[in-house]
C-alpha positions in Angstrom: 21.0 96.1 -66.8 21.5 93.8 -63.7 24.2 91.5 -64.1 23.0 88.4 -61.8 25.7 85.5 -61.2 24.7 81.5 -60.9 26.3 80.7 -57.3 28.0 77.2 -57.2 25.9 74.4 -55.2 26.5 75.0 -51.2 28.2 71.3 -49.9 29.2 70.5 -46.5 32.0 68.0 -45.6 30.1 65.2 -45.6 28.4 65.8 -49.3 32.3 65.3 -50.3 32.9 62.4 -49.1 29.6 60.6 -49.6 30.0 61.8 -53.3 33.9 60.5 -53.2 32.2 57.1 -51.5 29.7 56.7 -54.0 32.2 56.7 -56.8 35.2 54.8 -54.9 31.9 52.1 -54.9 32.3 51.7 -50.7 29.5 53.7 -50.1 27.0 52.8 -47.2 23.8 53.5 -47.4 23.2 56.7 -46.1 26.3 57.9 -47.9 24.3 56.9 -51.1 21.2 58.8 -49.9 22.9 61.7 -49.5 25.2 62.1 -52.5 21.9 61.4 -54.9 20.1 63.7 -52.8 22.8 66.1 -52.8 22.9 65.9 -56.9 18.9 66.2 -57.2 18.6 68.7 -54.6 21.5 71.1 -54.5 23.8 70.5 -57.6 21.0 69.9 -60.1 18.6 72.2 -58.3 15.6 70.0 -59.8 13.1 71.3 -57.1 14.2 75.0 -57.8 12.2 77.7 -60.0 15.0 77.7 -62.3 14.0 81.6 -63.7 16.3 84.0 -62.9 15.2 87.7 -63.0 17.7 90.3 -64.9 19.0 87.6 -66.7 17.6 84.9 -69.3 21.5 83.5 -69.6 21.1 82.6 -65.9 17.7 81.1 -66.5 18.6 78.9 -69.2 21.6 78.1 -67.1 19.7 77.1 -64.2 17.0 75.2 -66.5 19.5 72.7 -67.8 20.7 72.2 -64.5 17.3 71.3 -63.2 16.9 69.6 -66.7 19.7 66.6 -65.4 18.1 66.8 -62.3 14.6 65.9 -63.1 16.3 63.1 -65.8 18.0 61.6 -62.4 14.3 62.0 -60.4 12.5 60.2 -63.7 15.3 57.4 -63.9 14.9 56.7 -60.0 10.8 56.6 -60.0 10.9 54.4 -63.3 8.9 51.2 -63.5 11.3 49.7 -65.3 9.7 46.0 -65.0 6.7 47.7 -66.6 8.5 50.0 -69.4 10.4 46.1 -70.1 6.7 44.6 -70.2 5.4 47.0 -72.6 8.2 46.6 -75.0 7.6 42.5 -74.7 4.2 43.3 -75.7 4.8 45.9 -78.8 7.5 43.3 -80.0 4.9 40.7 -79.7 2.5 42.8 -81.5 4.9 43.8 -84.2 6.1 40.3 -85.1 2.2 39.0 -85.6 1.6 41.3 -87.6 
C-alpha cells in the first residue's frame, strides 16, 4: 500500500503578514488580495483536483479543503442585492397568499 502524505500549504513572507494584516484590520489593498488569494488558492486548494492516488483518506482530506475554498469563491461572486431581491419577492408572495 502507498502511504501518501497531505503537504501543508507553501507561504512566502509576505502571505504571513498580509494574512496577520488582514486580521489586525490594517490591511491595504493588495495585502487583502493576497491573503484571500492565498486562502482560495494555496490553503484551500479550491482550483486543485483534490483526488489523491494511494489514498482515499488524503482525497477526502483534500476535498474538504477545496470544499471551504469553493464556499469562500461562492460567497465572493454572490449577487447578494439579487439573492436580497428574491427573498423580498417570496416574502411578498407568501404574505398574499
Amino acid at each position: 500500500m502507498i502511504k501518501s502524505v497531505v503537504a501543508p500549504p507553501v507561504w512566502e513572507d509576505a502571505d504571513v503578514y498580509a494574512l496577520k494584516a488582514l486580521q489586525a484590520g490594517t490591511a491595504n489593498g493588495d495585502q487583502q488580495k493576497r491573503a484571500l488569494d492565498w486562502i482560495i488558492t494555496k490553503a484551500a486548494g479550491a482550483y486543485d483536483l483534490s483526488f489523491r492516488s494511494g489514498d482515499q483518506h488524503d482525497t477526502s482530506f483534500a476535498e474538504g479543503r477545496r470544499s471551504v475554498g469553493l464556499q469562500v469563491i461562492k460567497l465572493v461572486n454572490l449577487d447578494i442585492s439579487a439573492v436580497k431581491q428574491a427573498e423580498r419577492a417570496l416574502s411578498a408572495r407568501k404574505q398574499s397568499r
